[in-house]
C-alpha positions, 0 to 999 in steps of 0.5 A: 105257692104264689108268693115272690120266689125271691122272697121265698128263697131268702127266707129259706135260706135264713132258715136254713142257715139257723137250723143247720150252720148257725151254731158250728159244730166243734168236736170236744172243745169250746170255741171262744170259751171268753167271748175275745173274738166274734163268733162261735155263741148264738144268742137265744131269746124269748120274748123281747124284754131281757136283753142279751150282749157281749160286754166289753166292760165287764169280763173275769178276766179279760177284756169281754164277758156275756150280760144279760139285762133287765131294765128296772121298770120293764115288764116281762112274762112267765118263762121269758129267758135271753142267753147264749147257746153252742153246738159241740160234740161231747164224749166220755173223756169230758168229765165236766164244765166250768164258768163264772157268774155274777149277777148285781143285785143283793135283795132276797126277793126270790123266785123271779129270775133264775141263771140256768145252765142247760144240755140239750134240753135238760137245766144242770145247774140254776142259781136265784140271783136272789142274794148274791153278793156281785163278785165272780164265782164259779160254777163247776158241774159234772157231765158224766151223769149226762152222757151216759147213755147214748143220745139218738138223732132221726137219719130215716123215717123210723130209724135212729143213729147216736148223735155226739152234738150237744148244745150248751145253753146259759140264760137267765130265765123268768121263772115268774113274769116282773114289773119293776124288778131289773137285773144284770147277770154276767157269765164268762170264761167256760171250760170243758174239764177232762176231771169230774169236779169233785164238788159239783154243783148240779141241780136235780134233773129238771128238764125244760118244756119239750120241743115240738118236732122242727117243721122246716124239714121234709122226707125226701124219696129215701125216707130222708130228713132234708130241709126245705129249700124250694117250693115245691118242698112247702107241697111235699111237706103239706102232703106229708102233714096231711098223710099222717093226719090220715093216719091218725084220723082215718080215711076221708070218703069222697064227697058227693059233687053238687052244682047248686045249693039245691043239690043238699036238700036242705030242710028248713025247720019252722023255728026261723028267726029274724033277728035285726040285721039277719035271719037265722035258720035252724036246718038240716042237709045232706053230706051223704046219702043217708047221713044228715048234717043239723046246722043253724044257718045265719044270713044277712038282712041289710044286703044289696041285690047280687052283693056277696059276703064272706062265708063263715063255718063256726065251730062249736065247743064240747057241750050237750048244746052242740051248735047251741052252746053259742046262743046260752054264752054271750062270752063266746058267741062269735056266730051271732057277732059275726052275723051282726056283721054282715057274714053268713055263717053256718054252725054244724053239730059236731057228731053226737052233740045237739041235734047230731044225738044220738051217734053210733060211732062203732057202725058208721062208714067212719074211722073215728069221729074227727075224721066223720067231722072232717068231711061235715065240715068240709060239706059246709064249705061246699054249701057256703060255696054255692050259698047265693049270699057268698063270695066263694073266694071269701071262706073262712073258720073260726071255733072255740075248744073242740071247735078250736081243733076242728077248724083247724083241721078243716083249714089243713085239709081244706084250702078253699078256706083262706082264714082259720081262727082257733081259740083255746083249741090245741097244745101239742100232745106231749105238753096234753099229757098232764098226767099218765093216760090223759092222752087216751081221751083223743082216742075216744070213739068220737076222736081218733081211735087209732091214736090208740089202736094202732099207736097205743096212744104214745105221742112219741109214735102219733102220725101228727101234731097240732103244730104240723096242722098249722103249718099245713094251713100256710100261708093261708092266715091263722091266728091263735088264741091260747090262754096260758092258763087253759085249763085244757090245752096247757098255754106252755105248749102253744108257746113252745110252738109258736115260734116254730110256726112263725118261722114256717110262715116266714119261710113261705113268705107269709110271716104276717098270716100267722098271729099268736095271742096268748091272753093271761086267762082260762 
C-alpha cells in the first residue's frame, strides 16, 4: 500500500464502525420506537434525491416523527429508496410489530413510490401511497411467520451458527424513477408486540435484491471473519480474493521469462495497414512453447523519437470475429479510437474466437478456458512491457462483455496494470441466475468448468465473485460501465454492488479510482 496511513486508518475506522457498531444491537426491544431522543435509527439511502429527516413538526403523538421527501421537480431513478434501519435480537416471544404511517399526497397515480417495511432483506409490508388520504394509520404485521426457521450467520469458513439480530427497515422505495412527482411520507411511534395481530397486514413474501457478500472483512489464521483494520489486511484480502479466483478458474502456469520484444517471436502477416495517425498489425506471438497467441497490434505514427506511450490490451466481446469484431462495430470500437489517440494497443483472440479457431479446450495443458485467457493476457502485457513505444509503468485495460470480465480478471491478477475499464462485462452471479440452470453457461469448457465440477454450479458454493475481483483490483483505477437494462449482465446486480465497492476503495484511501456509470441503456 502506498497510500497516507493516516488517511488509510480513518477510512478503516469509519468502515468499521458502520459495518460492526453503527446499528446498536438491542435484545428484544425498539430503542427510540418515537424518534424523542437522538440515536439508536440509522438513516439508509440510495441514491441522493429522497431525503430523509427526523421531524419535529410532524409526530402521532409527540413531539418528533421520521419523513421521507421528495421535491416536486426532482429526478430520481429505478429502485432509489431513503428510510431508516435498526439492529435488534428477535425471538419467538415476539409476535408481531406496529407503527403509523402517512404520507400527502391523494392522486391515484400508481406504482411510483412504494412505503415498505423490511426484515433482513425480505419486504413485510408495502403501501402505494397512491390515494391516501393523510391522516395517521396503522400498520400491524405478523413476525411469527418470519422466525421460524432458525437465521444463520458465518463464524468460520464453511461453518455456521444461528444469529438473533435482525434488521428492521422503513423507507420509501421508487419502484419506477419520477420527474415531477414530489411526496412527503412520515412514520412514527414502532412497537414489538408479545400477540399476533389478529388482522395482519402483511404483503406476500417478496424479497429485495440480494446483497453481495461484504468485502471489508477478511479470514484470519483460524479461518476467521475479521474486519480489516490495517494494511496489511488489504494484502490478506487481495491474496484471498485471488485464491478463490484460482479455485474457480484453475491453476495459472508460470509464464516464460522474456528480456526483449525479440524473446516472442512475433510474426507479422503481410496484411499491415497504415491508417492516418497509426499502423495497425495483424500478428502472431508466443505465450508458450507450442501455444501461439493471434492479435491485431496498433502503433502510433505521429511520435517523437524515444517518446513512450500507454500501452492498452483490448478485449474483445463474444462473436466468431474474435479481435475483429471492433473493425465491423463503429459503436464500440474503442482500439481504433484509442490508437487515434496515440495508445498502442494490442487486441488478442480470446481462445476459440477469430484466428484462436478451432480450440480444444479438453486437451490443453489449461483447467478452463478463463484461466488459458488469463495467462493471454497477461502475455500481452509482458510484450506491451517491452514494446519500444511503451511507458511500462503506463499499462492499462479495457474490453466490452466477455472482453468486460476479461479485463477485469486481468486487472486482479496483474498489477503491472494501473487502469481497468469494464463495459456490460459482470453482475454478481446470484442476480446472472435469471432462470434455474443459467449459471451453468459460466461453466462451459471455454469458461470455468469447475464452477460446475467441483461447485455444482451453486453461486452460494463458488470461490468468488465479480465484486471481489474489483476489489482485488484497489486501489488501482476501475471504472464500470453497466447499463440497467443489459441484457446479459443484469444492471441491478452491479448497482447492488456498487457501493460495496465505493466503500473498499475508500478504506484504501483511493475513493476516487472506482467509478460507476450506469447509463439507461442495453
Amino acid at each position: 500500500m502506498t497510500n497516507n496511513f493516516m488517511t488509510v486508518n480513518k477510512s478503516i475506522w469509519f468502515i468499521s464502525l458502520i459495518l460492526f457498531g453503527s446499528i446498536l444491537l438491542q435484545a428484544g426491544e425498539l430503542r427510540n420506537p418515537s424518534f424523542e431522543e437522538a440515536g439508536d435509527w440509522q438513516i439508509v439511502k440510495q441514491g441522493e434525491r429522497l431525503q430523509a429527516a427526523f421531524d419535529d413538526i410532524t409526530s402521532q403523538d409527540g413531539k418528533k416523527g421520521f419523513t421521507v421527501s421528495l421535491p416536486d421537480a426532482t429526478k430520481t431513478s429505478d429502485e432509489d429508496f431513503a428510510g431508516i434501519a435498526q439492529v435488534l435480537e428477535l425471538s419467538n416471544l415476539e409476535k408481531g410489530i406496529s407503527f403509523y404511517v402517512k404520507d400527502d399526497y391523494t392522486g391515484d397515480t400508481k406504482g411510483y413510490h412504494w412505503m415498505q417495511l423490511l426484515l433482513d432483506r425480505e419486504v413485510i409490508w408495502e403501501a402505494d401511497v397512491a390515494g391516501g388520504d393523510t391522516q395517521w394509520r396503522k400498520v400491524s404485521l405478523d413476525l411469527t411467520r418470519y422466525l421460524k426457521q432458525p437465521k444463520l450467520k458465518q463464524v468460520v469458513r464453511n461453518k455456521y451458527e444461528k444469529d438473533k439480530n435482525y434488521k428492521i427497515t422503513f423507507r420509501v422505495f421508487e419502484r419506477r424513477g419520477v420527474n415531477r412527482f414530489g411526496i412527503q411520507a412520515w412514520a412514527d411511534n414502532f412497537t414489538l408486540l408479545k400477540n399476533t395481530p389478529t388482522d395482519p397486514q402483511n404483503c406476500a413474501k417478496k424479497k429485495v435484491a440480494p446483497l453481495p457478500r461484504e468485502l471489508l472483512v477478511y479470514y484470519d489464521e483460524d479461518d476467521r471473519l475479521r474486519p480489516i483494520s490495517t494494511p496489511k489486511h488489504f494484502e490478506i484480502k487481495r491474496q484471498q480474493i485471488i485464491d478463490g479466483m484460482l479455485l474457480g478458474m484453475g491453476r495459472l502456469p508460470e509464464r516464460p521469462k522474456r528480456g526483449s520484444i525479440k524473446d516472442f517471436n512475433i510474426r507479422v502477416l503481410n496484411n499491415t495497414q497504415q491508417r492516418g495517425r497509426y499502423v495497425k498489425k495483424t500478428i502472431t506471438f508466443e505465450a508458450a512453447e507450442g501455444e501461439m497467441i493471434h492479435a491485431f497490434l496498433y502503433e502510433p505514427l505521429d511520435k517523437q523519437a524515444g517518446e513512450k506511450r500507454p500501452g492498452i490490451v483490448g478485449m474483445h466481446p463474444t462473436g466468431n470475429a474474435g479481435k475483429g469484431s471492433f473493425e465491423s462495430w463503429p459503436l464500440c470500437n474503442f482500439p481504433i479510437e484509442l490508437a487515434m489517440m496515440g495508445y498502442v494497443v494490442i487486441v488478442p483472440d480470446y481462445p476459440g474466437f477469430g484466428d484462436a479457431r478451432p480450440y480444444d479446450f479438453d486437451t490443453d495443458r489449461y483447467d478452463s478456458g478463463t484461466i488459458k485467457g488469463v495467462f493471454n493476457h497477461m502475455t500481452c502485457v509482458d510484450l506491451l512491457q517491452v514494446h519500444p513505444d511503451v511507458d511500462p509503468n503506463k499499462i492499462g485495460t479495457i474490453g466490452h462483455s466477455l472482453g468486460g470480465h476479461n479485463a477485469m480478471f486481468l486487472a486482479a491478477f496483474d498489477d503491472r496494470v494501473k487502469i481497468a475499464v469494464s463495459s456490460c462485462g459482470w453482475t454478481p452471479f446470484e442476480y446472472y441466475e435469471t432462470k434455474k440452470g443459467r449459471l451453468k453457461t459460466w461453466a462451459l469448457p471455454q469458461y470455468m468448468p469447475p464452477l460446475e465440477t467441483v461447485y455444482q454450479s451453486d453461486h452460494k458454493k463458488f470461490p468468488f465473485d465479480f465484486h471481489e475481483v474489483a476489489a482485488a483490483i484497489a486501489p488501482r483505477v476501475f471504472l464500470s460501465s453497466s447499463p440497467s437494462n443489459d441484457g446479459v449482465f443484469p444492471g441491478w446486480g452491479p448497482k447492488a454492488a456498487e457501493p460495496l465497492i465505493r466503500k473498499y476503495y475508500k478504506a484504501c484511501g483511493a475513493e476516487k479510482a472506482f467509478q460507476f456509470h450506469q447509463p439507461r441503456a442495453q
